[in-house]
ROSE-4610 file (N, C-alpha, C; in Angstrom, 1 decimal, always signed):
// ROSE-4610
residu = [X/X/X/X/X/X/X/X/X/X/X/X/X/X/X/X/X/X/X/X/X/X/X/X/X/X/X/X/X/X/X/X/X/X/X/X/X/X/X/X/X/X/X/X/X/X/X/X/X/X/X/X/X/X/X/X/X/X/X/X/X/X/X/X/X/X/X/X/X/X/X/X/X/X/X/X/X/X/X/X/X/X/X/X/X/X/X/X/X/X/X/X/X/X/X/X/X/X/X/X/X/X/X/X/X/X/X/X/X/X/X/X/X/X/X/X/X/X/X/X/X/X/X/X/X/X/X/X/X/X/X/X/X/X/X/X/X/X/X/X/X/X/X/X/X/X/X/X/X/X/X/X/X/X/X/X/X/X/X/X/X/X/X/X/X/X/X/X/X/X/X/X/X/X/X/X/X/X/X/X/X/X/X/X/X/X/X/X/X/X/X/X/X/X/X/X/X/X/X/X/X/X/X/X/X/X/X/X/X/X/X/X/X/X/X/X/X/X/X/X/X/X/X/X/X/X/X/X/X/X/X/X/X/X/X/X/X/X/X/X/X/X/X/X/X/X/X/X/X/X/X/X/X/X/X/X/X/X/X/X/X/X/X/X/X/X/X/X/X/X/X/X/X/X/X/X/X/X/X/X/X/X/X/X/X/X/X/X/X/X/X/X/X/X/X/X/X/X/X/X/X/X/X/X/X/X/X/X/X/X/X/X/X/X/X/X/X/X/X/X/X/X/X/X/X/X/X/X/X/X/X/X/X/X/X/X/X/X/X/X/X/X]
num = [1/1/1/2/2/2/3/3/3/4/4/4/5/5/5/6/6/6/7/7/7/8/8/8/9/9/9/10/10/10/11/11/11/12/12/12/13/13/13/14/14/14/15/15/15/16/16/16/17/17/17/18/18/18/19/19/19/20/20/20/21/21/21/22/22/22/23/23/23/24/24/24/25/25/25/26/26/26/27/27/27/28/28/28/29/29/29/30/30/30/31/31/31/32/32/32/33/33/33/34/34/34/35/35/35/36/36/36/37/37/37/38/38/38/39/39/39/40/40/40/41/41/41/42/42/42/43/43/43/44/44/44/45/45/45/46/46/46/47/47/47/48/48/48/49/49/49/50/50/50/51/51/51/52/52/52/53/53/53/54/54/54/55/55/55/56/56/56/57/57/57/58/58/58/59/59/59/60/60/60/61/61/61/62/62/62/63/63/63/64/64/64/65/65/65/66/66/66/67/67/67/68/68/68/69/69/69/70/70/70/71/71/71/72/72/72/73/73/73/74/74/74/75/75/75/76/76/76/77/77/77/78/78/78/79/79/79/80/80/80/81/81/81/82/82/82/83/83/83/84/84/84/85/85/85/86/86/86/87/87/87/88/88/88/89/89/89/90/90/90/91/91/91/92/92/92/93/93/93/94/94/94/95/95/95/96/96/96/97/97/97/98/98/98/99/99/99/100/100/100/101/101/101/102/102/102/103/103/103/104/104/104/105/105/105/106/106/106/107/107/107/108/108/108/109/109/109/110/110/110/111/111/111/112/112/112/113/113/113/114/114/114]
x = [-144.9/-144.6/-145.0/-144.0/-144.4/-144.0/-144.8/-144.5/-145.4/-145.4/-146.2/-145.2/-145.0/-144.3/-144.4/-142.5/-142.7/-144.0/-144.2/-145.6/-146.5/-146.7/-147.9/-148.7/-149.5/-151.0/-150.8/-149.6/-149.3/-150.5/-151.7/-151.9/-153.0/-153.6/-154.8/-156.2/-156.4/-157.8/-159.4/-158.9/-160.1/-160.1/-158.9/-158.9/-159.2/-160.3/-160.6/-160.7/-160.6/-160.4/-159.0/-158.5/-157.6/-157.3/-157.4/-156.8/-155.6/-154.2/-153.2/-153.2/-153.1/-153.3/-152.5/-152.7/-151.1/-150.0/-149.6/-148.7/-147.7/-148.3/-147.4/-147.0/-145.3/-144.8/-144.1/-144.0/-143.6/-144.5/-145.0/-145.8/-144.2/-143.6/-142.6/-142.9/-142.0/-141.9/-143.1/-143.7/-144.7/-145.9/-146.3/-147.0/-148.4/-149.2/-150.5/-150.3/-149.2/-149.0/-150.1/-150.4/-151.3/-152.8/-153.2/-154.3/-155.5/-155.9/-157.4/-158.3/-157.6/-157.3/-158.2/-159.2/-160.2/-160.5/-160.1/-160.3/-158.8/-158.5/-157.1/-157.4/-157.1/-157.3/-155.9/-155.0/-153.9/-153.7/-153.6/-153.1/-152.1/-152.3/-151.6/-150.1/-149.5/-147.6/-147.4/-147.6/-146.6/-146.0/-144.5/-143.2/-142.8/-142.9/-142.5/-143.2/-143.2/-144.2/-143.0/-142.5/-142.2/-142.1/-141.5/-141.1/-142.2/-142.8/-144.3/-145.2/-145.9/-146.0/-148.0/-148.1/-149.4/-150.1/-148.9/-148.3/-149.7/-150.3/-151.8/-153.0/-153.2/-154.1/-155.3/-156.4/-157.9/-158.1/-157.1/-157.4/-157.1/-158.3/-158.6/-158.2/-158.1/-158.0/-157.0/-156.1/-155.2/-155.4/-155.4/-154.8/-154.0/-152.6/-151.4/-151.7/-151.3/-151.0/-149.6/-149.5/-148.2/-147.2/-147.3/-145.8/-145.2/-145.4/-145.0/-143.9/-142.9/-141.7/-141.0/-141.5/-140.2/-141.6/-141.7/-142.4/-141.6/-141.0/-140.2/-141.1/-139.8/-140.0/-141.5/-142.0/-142.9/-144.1/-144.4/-145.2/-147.1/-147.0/-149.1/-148.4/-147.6/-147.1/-148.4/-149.2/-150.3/-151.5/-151.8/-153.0/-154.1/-155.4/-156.0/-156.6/-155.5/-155.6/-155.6/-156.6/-157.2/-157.1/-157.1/-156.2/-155.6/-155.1/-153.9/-153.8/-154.1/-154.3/-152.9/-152.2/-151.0/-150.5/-150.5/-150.4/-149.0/-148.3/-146.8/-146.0/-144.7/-143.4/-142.5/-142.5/-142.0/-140.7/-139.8/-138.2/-137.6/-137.9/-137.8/-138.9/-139.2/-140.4/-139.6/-139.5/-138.8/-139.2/-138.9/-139.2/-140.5/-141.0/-142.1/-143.5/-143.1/-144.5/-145.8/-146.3/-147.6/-147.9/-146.6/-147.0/-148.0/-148.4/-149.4/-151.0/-150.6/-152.2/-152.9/-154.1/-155.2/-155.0/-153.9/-153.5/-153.4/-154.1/-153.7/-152.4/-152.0/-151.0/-150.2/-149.2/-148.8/-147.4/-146.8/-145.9/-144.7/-143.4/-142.3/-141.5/-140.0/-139.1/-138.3/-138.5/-138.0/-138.6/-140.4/-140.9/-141.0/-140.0/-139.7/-138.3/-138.8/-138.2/-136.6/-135.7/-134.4/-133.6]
y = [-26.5/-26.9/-25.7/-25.2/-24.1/-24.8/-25.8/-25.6/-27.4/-27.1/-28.3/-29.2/-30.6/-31.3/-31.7/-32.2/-32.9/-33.8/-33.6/-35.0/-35.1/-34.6/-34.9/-35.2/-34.3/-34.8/-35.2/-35.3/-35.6/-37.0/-37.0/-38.3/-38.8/-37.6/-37.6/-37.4/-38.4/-38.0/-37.4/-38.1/-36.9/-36.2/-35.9/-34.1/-33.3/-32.3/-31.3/-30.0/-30.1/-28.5/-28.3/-27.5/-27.1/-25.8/-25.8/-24.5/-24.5/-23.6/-23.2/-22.5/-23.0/-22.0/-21.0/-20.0/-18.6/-19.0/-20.4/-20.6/-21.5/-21.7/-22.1/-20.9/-21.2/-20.6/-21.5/-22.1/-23.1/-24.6/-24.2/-25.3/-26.3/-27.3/-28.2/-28.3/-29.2/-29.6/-30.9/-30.5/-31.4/-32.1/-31.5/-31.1/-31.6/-31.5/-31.3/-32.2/-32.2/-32.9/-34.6/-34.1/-34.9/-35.3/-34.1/-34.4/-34.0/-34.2/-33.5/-32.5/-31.7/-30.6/-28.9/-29.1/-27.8/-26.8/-26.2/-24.7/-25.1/-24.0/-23.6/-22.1/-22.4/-20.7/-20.7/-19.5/-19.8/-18.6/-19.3/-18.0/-17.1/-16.2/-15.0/-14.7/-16.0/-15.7/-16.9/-17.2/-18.0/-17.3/-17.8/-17.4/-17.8/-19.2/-20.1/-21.2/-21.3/-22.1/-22.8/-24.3/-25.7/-25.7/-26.4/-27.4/-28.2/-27.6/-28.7/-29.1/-27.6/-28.0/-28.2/-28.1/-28.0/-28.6/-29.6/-30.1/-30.8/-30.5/-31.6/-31.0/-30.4/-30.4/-29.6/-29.8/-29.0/-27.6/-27.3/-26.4/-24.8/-24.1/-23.3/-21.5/-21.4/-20.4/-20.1/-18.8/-19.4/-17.7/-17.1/-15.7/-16.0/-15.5/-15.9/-14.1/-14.3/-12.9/-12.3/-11.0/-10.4/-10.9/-11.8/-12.1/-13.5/-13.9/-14.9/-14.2/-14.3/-14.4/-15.0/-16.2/-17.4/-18.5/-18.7/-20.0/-20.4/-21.6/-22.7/-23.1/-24.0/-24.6/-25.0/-24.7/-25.9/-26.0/-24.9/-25.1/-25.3/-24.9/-24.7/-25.7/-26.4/-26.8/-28.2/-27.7/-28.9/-28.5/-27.7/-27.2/-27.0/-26.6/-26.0/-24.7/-24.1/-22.6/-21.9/-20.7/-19.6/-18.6/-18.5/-16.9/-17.1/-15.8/-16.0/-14.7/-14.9/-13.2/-13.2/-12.2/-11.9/-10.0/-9.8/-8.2/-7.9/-8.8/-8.8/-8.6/-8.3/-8.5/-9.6/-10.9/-11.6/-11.4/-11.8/-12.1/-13.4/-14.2/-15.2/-15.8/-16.4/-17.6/-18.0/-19.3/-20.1/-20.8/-21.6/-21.7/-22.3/-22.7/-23.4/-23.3/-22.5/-22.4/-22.4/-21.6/-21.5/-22.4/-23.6/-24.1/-24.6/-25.0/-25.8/-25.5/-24.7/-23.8/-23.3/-22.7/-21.6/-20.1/-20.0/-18.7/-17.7/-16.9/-15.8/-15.5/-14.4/-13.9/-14.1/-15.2/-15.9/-14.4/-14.5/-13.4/-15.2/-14.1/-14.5/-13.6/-14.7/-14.1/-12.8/-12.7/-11.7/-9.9/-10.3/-9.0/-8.9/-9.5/-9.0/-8.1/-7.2/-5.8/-6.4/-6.2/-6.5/-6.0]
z = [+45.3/+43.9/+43.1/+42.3/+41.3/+39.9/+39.7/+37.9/+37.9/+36.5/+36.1/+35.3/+35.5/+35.5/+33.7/+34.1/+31.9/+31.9/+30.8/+30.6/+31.3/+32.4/+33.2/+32.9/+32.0/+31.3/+30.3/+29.5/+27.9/+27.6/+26.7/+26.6/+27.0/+28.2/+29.0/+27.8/+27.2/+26.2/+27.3/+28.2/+28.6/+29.4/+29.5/+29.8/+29.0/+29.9/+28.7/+28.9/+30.0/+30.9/+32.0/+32.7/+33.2/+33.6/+34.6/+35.6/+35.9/+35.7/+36.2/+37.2/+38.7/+39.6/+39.7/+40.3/+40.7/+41.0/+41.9/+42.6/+41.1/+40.0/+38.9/+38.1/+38.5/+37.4/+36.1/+36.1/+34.9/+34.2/+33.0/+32.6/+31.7/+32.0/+31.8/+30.3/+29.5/+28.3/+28.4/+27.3/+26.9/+28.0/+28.8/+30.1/+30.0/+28.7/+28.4/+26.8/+26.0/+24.8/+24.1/+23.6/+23.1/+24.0/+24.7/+26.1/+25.0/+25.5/+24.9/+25.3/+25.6/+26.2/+25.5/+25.7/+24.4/+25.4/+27.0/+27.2/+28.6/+29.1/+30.2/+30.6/+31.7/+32.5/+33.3/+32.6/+33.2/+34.5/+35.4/+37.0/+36.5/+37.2/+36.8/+37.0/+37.8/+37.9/+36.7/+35.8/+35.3/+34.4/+34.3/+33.6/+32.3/+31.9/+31.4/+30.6/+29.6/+29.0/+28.1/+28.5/+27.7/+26.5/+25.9/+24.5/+24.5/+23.3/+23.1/+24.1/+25.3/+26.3/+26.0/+24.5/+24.3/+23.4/+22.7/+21.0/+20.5/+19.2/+19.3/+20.2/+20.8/+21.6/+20.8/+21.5/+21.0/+21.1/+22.1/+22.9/+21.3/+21.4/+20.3/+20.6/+22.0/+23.1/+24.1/+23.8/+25.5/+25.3/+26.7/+27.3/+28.5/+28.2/+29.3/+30.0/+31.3/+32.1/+31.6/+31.8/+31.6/+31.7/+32.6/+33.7/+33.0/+31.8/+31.1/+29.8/+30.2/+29.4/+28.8/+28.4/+27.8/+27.2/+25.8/+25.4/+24.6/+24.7/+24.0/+22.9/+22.0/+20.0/+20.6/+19.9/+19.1/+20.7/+21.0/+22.3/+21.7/+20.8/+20.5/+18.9/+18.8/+17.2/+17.4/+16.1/+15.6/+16.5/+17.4/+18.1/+17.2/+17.8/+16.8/+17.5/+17.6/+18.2/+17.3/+17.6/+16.9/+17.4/+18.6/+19.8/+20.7/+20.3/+21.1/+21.8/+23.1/+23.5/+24.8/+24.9/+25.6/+25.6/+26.3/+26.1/+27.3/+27.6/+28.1/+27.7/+27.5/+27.1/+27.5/+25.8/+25.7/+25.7/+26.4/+26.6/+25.2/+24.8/+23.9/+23.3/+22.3/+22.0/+20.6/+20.7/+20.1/+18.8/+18.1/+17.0/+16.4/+15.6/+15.2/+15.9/+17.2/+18.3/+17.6/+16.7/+16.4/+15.2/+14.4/+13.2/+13.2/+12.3/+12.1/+12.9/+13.7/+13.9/+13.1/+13.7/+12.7/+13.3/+14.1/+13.9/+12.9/+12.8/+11.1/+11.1/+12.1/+12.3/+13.9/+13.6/+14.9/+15.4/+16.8/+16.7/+16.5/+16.0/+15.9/+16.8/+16.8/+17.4/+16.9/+15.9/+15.0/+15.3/+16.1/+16.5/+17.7/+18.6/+19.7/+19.9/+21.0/+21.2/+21.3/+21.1/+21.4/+22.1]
């Protein structure tokens, strides 16, 4: 299995930690959504990050590895994320991703290389 399933943890209030192991490349649509979810350590092949795969959560922290290309609408929408560390080349990220966060300065799709 490479990817983490729709909904999985959507809903899990006490979940509060999470490891992505290497062998995930895809975190699914809304995967973690409404979990309770305040730190993630993500393995270093994932590709793909879901539609609201983070929506609500605690989680204040994410550093994705290079090798992540694609985060769908509304993936950290309502979080209470404050960094965001990524030093890859995004291929797309979709709309609303960072709303409603404490991000200062979220990226858009607008400052990706075309």
């Amino acid at each position: 299995i490479n990817y983490i399933n729709k909904y999985m943890f959507s809903d899990c209030s006490d979940l509060k930690e999470f490891t992505v192991t290497d062998n995930i490349e895809h975190i699914c649509d809304g995967a973690f959504a409404d979990a309770g979810l305040e730190k993630i350590t993500i393995g270093k092949n994932l590709k793909t990050i879901g539609w609201m795969s983070f929506y609500s959560t605690m989680l204040e922290e994410i550093e994705l590895p290079n090798t992540v290309e694609s985060i769908d609408n509304q993936a950290f929408y309502f979080s209470q994320l404050k960094k965001f560390v990524y030093n890859g080349k995004l291929k797309y990220i979709g709309t609303g991703v960072f709303d409603y966060t404490e991000l200062e300065n979220p990226i858009r799709d607008s400052q990706l290389p075309k």
